[in-house]
N, C-alpha and C positions, 0 to 999 in steps of 0.2 A: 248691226252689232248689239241690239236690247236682247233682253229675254222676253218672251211674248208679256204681252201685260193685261189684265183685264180691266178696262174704264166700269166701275160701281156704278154709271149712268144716274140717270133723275127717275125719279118716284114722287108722286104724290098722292097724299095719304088724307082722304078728307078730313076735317079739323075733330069731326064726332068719332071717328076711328083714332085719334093716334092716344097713345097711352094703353092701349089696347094689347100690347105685346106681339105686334104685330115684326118689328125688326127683330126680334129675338126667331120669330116662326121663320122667315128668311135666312139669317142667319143659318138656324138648325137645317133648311132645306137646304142651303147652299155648301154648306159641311157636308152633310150628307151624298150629297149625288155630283156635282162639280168635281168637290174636293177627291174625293174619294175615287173618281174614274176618269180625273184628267190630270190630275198629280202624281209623277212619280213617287215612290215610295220615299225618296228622299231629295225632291225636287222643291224647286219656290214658283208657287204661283203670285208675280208681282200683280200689283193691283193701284188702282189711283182711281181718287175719289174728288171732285170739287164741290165744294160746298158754303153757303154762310148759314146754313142752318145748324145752330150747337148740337142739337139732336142728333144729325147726321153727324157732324164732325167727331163727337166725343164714342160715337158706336163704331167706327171706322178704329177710332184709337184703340179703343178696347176689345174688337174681332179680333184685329190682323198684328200682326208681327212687324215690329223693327219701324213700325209710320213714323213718318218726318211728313210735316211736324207734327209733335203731339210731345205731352209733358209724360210721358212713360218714354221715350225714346231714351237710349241711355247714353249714345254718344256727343259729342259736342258740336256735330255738326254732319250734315248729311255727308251719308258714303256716295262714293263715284257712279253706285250704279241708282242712288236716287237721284243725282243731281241728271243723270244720264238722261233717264225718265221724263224728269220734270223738263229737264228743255228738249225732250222730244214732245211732247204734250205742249209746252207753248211754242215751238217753229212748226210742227204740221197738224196739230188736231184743236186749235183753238174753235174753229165753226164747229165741229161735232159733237163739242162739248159747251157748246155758247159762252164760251170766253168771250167776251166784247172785244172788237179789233180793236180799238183803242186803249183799251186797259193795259196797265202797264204792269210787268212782272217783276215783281222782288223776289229776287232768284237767292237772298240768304232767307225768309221765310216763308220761302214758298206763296205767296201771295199775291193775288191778280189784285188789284187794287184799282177801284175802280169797275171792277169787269162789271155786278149787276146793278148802276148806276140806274133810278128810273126804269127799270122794267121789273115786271108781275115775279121775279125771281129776288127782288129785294126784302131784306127781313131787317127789323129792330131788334137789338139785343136786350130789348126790356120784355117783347113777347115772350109769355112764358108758354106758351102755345110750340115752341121752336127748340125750347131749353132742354138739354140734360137730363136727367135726374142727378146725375151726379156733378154737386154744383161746383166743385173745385175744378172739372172741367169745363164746363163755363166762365168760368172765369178766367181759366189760360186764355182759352179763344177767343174769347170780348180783348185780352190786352194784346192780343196776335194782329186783331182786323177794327177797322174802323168800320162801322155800319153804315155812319152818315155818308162814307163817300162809297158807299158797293162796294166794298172789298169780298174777295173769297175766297178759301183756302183749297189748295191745291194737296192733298194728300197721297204720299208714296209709300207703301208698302208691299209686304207680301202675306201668305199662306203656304206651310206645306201642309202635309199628311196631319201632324200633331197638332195643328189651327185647329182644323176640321173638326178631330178628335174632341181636343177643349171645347167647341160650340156645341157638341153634342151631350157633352157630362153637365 
């Protein structure tokens, strides 16, 4: 009963590479060729992203459309079809996406809490190596997740046709 959805997967970007404009050049190739010839003309391509790196977190915000959570969302709380999502992504694809089985989900902010506890996936939200440019979203995200215990955010949104188009101008 979802609409297909694409997992934004893991990436990493050596530390002398990032700042490089490197997610922007993604971005524009995934607008490009994705968008553009697997989206109907006026279809949503949903999308979910997990992350605690702000970097990621705050470029997922500002790609895609309608993300819960993110401080551009504009409604008070997630729609049925994020919520829909998000517990299809914690009842059957938590290992695919290395959710830790024991991390526990807060399903009003989307938050695995806990999930990258102790492993090579954990970040401090003092590294500026991980951070934003844009520091007003850092700073939603740091008061969203707690570092010290692995928290990660669980991102829903989508893309149609006009996403793609905006990544491209």
């Amino acid at each position: 009963g979802l609409a297909h959805v694409l997992h934004m997967g893991l990436s990493c970007v050596h530390v002398d590479d990032r700042r490089a404009g490197l997610t922007r050049r993604l971005n524009d190739m995934m607008g490009r060729t994705y968008l553009m010839t697997k989206v109907a003309p006026f279809g949503k391509l949903w999308v979910t992203s997990c992350a605690c790196v702000l970097s990621s977190l705050g470029n997922i915000a500002l790609y895609f459309d309608e993300v819960y959570p993110s401080p551009l969302y504009e409604g008070p709380a997630p729609s049925d079809e994020h919520l829909r999502i998000a517990r299809a992504v914690n009842e059957r694809y938590r290992k695919q996406i290395y959710i830790e089985p024991d991390a526990r989900v807060d399903e009003c902010d989307f938050v695995f809490r806990g999930s990258v506890k102790d492993t090579m996936f954990e970040k401090t939200a003092e590294d500026l190596r991980f951070q934003h440019r844009v520091s007003e979203l850092n700073h939603w995200y740091r008061g969203l997740m707690r570092f010290e215990n692995g928290d990660e955010v669980l991102q829903v949104g989508y893309a149609t046709l006009w996403t793609g188009i905006k990544t491209i101008l």
